[in-house]
Backbone as XML, in Angstrom:
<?xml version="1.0"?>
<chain id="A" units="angstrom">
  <residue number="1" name="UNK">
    <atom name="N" x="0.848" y="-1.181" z="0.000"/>
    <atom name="CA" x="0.000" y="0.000" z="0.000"/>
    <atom name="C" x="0.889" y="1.238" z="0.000"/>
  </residue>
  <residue number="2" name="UNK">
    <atom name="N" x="0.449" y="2.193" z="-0.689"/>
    <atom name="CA" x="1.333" y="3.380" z="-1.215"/>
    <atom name="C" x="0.137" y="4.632" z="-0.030"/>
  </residue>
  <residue number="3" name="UNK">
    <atom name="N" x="1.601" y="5.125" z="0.744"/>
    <atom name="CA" x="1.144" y="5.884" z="1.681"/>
    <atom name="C" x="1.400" y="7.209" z="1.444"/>
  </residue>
  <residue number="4" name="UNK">
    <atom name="N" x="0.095" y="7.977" z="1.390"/>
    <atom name="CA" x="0.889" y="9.861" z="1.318"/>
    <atom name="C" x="0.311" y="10.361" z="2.633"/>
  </residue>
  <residue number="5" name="UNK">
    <atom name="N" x="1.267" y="11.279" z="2.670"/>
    <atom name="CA" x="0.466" y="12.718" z="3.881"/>
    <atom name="C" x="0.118" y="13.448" z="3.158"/>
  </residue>
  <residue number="6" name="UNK">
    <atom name="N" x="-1.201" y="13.508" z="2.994"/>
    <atom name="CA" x="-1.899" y="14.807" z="2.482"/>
    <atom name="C" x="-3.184" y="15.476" z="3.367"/>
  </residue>
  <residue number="7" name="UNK">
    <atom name="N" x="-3.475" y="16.593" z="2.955"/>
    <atom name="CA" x="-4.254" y="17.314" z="3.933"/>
    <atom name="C" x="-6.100" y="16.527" z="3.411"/>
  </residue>
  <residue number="8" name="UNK">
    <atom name="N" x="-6.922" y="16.529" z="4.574"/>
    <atom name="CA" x="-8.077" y="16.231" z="4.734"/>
    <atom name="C" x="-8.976" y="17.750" z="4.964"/>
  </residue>
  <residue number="9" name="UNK">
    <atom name="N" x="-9.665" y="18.092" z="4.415"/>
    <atom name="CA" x="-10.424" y="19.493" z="4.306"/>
    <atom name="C" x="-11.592" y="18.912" z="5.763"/>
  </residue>
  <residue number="10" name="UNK">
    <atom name="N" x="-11.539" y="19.597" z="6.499"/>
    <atom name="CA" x="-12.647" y="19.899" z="7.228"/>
    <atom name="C" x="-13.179" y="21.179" z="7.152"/>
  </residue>
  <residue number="11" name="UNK">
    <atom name="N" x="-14.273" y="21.790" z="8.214"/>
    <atom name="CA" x="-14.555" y="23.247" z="8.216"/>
    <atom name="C" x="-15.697" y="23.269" z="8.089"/>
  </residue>
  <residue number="12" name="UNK">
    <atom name="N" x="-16.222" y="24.622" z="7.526"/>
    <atom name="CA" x="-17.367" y="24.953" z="7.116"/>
    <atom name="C" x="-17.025" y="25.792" z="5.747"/>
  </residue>
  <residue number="13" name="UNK">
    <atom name="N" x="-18.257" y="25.978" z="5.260"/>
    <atom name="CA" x="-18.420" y="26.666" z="3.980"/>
    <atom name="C" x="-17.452" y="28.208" z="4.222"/>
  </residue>
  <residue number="14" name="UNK">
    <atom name="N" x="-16.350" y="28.774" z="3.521"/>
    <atom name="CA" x="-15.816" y="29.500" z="3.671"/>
    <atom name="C" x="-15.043" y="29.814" z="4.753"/>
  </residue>
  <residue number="15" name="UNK">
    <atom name="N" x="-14.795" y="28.779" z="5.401"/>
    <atom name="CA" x="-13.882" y="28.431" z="6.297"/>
    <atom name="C" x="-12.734" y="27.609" z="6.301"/>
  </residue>
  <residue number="16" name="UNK">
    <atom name="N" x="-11.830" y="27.201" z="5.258"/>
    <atom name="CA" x="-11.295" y="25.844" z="5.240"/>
    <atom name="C" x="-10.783" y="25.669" z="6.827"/>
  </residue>
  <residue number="17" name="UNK">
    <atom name="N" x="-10.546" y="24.322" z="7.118"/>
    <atom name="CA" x="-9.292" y="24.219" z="7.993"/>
    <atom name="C" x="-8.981" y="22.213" z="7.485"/>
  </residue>
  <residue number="18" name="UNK">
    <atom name="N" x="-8.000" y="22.189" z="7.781"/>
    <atom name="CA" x="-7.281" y="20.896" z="7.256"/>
    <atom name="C" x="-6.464" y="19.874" z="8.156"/>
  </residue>
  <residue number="19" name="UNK">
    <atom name="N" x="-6.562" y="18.784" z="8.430"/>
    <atom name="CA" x="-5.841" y="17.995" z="8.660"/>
    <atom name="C" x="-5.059" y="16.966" z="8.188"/>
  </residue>
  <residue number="20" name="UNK">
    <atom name="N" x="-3.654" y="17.148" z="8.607"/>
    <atom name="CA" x="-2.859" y="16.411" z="8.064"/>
    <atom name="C" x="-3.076" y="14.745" z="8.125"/>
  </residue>
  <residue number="21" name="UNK">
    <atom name="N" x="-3.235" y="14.001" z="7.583"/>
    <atom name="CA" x="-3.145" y="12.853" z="7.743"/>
    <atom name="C" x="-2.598" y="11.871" z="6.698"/>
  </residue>
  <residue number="22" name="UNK">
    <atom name="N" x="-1.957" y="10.718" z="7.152"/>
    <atom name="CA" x="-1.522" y="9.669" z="6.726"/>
    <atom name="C" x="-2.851" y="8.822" z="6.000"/>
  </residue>
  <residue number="23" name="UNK">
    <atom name="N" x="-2.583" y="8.437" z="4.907"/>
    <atom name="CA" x="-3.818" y="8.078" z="4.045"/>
    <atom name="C" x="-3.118" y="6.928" z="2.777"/>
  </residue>
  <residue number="24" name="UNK">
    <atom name="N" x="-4.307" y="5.733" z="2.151"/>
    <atom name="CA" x="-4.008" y="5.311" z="1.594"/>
    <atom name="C" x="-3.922" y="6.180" z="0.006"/>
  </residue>
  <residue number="25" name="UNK">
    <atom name="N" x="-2.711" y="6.288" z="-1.123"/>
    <atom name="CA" x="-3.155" y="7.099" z="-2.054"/>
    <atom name="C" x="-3.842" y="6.704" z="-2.843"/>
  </residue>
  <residue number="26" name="UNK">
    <atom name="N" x="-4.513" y="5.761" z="-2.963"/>
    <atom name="CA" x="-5.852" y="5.580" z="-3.471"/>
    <atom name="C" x="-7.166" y="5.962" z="-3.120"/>
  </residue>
  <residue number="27" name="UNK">
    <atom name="N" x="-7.149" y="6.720" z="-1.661"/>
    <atom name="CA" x="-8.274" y="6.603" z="-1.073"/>
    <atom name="C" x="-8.626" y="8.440" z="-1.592"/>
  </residue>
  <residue number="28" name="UNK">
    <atom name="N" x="-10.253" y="9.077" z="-1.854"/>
    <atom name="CA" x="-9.946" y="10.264" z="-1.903"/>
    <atom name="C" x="-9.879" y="11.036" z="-0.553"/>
  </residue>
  <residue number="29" name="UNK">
    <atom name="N" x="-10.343" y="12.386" z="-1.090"/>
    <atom name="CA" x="-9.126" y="13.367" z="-0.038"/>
    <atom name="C" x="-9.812" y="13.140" z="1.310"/>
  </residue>
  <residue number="30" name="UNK">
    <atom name="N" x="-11.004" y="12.932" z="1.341"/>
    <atom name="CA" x="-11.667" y="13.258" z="2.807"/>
    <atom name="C" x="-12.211" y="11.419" z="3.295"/>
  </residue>
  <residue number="31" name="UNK">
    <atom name="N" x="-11.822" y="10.576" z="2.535"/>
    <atom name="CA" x="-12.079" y="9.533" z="3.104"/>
    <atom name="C" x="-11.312" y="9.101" z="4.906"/>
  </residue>
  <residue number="32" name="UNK">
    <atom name="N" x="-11.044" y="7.641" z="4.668"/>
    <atom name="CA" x="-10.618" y="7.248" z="5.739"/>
    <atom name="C" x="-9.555" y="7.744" z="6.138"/>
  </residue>
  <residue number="33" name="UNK">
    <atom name="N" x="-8.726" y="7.651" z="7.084"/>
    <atom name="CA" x="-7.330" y="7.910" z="7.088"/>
    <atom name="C" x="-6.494" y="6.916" z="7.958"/>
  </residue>
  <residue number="34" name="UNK">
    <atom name="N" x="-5.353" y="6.649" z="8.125"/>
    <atom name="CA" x="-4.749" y="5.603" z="8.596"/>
    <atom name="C" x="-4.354" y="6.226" z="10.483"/>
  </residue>
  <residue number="35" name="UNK">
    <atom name="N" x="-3.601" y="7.750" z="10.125"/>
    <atom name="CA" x="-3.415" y="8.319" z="11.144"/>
    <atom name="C" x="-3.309" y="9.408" z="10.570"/>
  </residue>
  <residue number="36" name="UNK">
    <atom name="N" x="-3.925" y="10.533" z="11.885"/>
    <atom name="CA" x="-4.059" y="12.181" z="12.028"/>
    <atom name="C" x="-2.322" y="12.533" z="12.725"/>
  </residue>
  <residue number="37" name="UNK">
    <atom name="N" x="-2.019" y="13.338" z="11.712"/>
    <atom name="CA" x="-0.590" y="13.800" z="11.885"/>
    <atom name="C" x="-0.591" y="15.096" z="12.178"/>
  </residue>
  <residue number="38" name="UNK">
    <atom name="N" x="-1.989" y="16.018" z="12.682"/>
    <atom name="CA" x="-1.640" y="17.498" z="12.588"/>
    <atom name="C" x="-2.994" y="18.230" z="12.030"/>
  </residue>
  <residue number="39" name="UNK">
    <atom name="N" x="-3.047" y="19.643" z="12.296"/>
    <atom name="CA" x="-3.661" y="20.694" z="11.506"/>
    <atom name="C" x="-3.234" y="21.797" z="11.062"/>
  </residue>
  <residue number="40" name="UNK">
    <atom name="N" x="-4.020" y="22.000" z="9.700"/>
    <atom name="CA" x="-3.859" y="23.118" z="9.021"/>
    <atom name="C" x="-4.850" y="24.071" z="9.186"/>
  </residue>
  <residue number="41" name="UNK">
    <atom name="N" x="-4.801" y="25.653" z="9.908"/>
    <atom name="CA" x="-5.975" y="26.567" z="9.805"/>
    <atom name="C" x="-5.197" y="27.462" z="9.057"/>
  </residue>
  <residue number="42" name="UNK">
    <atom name="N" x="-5.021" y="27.726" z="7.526"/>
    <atom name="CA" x="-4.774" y="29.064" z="6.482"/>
    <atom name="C" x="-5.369" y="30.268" z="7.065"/>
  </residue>
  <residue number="43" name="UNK">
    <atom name="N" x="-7.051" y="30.258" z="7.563"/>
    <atom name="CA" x="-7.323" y="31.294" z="7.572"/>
    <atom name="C" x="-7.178" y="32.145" z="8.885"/>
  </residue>
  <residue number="44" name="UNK">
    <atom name="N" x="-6.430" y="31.300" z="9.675"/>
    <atom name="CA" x="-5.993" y="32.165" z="11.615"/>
    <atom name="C" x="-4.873" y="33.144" z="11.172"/>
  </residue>
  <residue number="45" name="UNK">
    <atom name="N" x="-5.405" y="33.660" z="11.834"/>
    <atom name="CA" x="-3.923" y="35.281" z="11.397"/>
    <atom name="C" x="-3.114" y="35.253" z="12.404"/>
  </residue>
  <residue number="46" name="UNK">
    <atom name="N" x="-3.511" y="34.208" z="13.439"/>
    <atom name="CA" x="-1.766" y="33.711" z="13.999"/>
    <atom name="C" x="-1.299" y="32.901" z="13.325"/>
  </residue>
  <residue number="47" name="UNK">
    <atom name="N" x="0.279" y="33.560" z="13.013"/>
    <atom name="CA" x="0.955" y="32.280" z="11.834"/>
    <atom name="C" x="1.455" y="31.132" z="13.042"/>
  </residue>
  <residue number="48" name="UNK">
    <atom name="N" x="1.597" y="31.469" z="14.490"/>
    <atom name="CA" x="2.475" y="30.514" z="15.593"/>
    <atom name="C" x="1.097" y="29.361" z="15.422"/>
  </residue>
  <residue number="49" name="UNK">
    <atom name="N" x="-0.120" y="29.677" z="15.461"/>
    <atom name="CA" x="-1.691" y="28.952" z="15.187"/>
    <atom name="C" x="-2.236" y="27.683" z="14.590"/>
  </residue>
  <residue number="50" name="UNK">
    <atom name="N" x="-1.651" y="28.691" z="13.540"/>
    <atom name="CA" x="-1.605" y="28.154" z="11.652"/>
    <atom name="C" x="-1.679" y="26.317" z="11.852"/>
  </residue>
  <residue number="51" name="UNK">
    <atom name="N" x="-0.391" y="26.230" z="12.167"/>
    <atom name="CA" x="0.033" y="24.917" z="12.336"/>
    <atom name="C" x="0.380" y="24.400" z="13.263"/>
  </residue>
  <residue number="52" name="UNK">
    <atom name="N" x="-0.529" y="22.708" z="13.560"/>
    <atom name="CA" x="0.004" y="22.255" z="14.824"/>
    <atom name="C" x="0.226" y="20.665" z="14.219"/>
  </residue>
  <residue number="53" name="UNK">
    <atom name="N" x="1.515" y="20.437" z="14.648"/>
    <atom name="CA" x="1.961" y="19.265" z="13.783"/>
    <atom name="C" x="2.559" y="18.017" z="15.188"/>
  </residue>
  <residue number="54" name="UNK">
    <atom name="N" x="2.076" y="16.612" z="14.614"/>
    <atom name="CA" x="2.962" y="15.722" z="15.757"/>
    <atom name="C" x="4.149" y="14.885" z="14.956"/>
  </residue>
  <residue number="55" name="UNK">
    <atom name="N" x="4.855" y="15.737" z="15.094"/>
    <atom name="CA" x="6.598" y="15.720" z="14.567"/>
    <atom name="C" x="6.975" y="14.454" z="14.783"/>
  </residue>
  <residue number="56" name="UNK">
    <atom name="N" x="7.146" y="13.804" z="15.835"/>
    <atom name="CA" x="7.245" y="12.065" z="16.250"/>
    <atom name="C" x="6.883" y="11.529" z="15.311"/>
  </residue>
  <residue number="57" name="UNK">
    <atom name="N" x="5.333" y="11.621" z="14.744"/>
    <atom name="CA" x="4.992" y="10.459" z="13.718"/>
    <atom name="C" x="4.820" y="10.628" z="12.657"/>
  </residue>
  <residue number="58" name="UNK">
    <atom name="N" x="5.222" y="12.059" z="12.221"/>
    <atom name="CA" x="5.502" y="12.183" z="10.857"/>
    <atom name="C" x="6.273" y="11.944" z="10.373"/>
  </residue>
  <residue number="59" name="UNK">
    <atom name="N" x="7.953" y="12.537" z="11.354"/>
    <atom name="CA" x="8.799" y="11.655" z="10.762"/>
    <atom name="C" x="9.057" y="9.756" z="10.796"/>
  </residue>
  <residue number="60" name="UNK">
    <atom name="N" x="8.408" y="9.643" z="11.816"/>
    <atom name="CA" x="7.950" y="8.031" z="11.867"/>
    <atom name="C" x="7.231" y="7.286" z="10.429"/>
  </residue>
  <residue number="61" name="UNK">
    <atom name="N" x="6.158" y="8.107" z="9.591"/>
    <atom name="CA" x="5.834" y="8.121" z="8.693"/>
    <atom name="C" x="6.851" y="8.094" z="7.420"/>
  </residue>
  <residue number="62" name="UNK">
    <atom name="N" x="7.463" y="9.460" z="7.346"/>
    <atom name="CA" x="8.668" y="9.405" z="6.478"/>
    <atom name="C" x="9.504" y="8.961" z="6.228"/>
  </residue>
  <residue number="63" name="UNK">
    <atom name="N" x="9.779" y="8.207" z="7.507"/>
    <atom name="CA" x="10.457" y="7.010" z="7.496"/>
    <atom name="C" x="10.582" y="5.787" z="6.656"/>
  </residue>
  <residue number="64" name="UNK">
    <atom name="N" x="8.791" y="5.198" z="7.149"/>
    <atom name="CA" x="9.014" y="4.452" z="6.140"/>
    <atom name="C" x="8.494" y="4.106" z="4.798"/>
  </residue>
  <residue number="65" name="UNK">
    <atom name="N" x="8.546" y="5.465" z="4.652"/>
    <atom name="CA" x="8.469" y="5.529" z="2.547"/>
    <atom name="C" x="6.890" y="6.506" z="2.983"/>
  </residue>
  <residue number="66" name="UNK">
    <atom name="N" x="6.690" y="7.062" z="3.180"/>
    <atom name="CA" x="5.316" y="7.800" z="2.988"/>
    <atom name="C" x="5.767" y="9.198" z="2.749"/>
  </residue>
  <residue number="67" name="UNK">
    <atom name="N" x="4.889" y="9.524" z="1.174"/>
    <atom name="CA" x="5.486" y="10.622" z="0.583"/>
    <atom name="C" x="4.529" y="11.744" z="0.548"/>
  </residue>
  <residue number="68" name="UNK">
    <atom name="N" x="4.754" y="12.991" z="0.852"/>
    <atom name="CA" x="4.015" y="14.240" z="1.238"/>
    <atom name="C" x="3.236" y="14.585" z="0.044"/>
  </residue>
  <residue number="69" name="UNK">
    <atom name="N" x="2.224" y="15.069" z="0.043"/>
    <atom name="CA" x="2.351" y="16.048" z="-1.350"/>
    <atom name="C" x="2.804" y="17.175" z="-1.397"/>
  </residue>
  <residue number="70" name="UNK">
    <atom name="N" x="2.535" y="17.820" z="-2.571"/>
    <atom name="CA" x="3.026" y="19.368" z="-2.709"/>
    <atom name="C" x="3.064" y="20.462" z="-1.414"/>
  </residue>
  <residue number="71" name="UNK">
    <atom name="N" x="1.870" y="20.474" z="-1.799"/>
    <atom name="CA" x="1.393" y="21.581" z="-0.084"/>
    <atom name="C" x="1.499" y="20.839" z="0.756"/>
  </residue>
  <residue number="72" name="UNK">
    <atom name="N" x="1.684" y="19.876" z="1.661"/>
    <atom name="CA" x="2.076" y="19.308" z="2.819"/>
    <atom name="C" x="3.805" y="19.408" z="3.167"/>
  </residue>
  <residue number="73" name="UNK">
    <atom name="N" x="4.449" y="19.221" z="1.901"/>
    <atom name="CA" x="6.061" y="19.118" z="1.768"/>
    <atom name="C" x="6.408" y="20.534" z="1.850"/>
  </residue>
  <residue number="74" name="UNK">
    <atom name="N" x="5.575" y="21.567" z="1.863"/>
    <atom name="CA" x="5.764" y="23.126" z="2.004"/>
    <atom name="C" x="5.390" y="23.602" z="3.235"/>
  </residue>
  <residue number="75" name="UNK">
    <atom name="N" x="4.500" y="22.879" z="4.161"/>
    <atom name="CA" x="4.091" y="23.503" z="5.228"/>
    <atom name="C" x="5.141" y="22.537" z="6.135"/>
  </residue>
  <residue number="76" name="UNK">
    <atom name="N" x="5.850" y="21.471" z="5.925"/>
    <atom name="CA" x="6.722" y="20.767" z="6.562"/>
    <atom name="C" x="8.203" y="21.252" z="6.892"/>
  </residue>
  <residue number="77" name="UNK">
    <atom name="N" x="8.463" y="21.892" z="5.581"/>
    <atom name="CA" x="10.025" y="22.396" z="5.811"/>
    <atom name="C" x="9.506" y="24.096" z="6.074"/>
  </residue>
  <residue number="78" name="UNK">
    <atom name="N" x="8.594" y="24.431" z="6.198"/>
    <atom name="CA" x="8.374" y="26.125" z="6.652"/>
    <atom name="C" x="8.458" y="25.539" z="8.172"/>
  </residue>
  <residue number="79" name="UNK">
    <atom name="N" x="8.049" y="24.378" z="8.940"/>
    <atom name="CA" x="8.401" y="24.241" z="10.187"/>
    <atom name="C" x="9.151" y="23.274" z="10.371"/>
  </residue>
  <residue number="80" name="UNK">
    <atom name="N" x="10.049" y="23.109" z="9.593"/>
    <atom name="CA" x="11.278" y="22.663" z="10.034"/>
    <atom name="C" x="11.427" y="21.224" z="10.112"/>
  </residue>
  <residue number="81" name="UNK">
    <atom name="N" x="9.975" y="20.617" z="9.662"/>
    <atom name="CA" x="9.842" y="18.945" z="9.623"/>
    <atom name="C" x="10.485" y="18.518" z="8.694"/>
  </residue>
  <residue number="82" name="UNK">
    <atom name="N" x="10.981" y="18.804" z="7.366"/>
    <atom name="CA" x="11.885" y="18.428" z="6.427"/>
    <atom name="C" x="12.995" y="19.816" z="6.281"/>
  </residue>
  <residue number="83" name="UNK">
    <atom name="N" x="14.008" y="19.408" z="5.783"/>
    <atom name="CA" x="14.848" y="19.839" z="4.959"/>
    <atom name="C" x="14.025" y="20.742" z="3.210"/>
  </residue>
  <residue number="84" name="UNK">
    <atom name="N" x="14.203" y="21.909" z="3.003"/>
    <atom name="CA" x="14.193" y="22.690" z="1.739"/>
    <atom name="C" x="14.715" y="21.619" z="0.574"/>
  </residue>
  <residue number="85" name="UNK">
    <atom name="N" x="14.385" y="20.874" z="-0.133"/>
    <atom name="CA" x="14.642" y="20.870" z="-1.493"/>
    <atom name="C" x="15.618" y="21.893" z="-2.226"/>
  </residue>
  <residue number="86" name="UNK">
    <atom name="N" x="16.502" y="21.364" z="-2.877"/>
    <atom name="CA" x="17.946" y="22.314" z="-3.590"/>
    <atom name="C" x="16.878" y="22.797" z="-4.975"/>
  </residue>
  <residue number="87" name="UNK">
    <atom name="N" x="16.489" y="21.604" z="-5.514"/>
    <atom name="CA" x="15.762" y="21.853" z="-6.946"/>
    <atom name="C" x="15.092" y="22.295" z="-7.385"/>
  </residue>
  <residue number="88" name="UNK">
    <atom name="N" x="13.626" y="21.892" z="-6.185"/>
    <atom name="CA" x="12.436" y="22.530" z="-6.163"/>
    <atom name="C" x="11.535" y="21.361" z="-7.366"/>
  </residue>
  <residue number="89" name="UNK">
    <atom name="N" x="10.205" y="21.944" z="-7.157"/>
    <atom name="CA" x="9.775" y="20.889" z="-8.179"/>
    <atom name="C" x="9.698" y="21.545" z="-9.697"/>
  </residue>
  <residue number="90" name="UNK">
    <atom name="N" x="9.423" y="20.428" z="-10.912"/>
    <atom name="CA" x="9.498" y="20.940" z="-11.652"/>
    <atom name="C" x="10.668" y="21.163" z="-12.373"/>
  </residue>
  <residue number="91" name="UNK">
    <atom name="N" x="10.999" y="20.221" z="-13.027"/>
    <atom name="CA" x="12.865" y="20.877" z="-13.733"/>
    <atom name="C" x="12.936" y="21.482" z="-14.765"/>
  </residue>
</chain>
């Protein structure tokens, strides 16, 4: 089974807020999830807020082979859970 961290949309209508979770990548975005790794609120105008992440099992996750997506791999190294990419995506 091919594992990503990608974000799960909760909220209300014009509200997003998101949770990170460990998910099968077959499954879609708001289905089941394997494990809750965190939240995303974009729209709190505290950026300290923004994000609350459990660092232990994400990198526990990353470990073993579970790959972020785009926007998850950006809100990870803005707090320091990964390393910046030299390349960036896109060559």
């Amino acid at each position: 089974m091919a594992v990503r961290i990608r974000l799960k949309r909760i909220g209300r209508r014009h509200h997003p807020t998101y949770r990170l979770a460990a998910m099968d990548s077959r499954s879609p975005r708001d289905s089941r999830v394997i494990e809750e790794l965190g939240t995303y609120d974009p729209v709190n105008a505290d950026t300290d807020r923004q994000v609350t992440l459990k660092r232990e099992r994400i990198e526990y996750w990353l470990s073993v082979g579970a790959q972020p997506t785009d926007t998850v791999r950006r809100i990870l190294e803005k707090n320091g859970v990964l390393q910046a990419s030299a390349g960036g995506a896109g060559a």
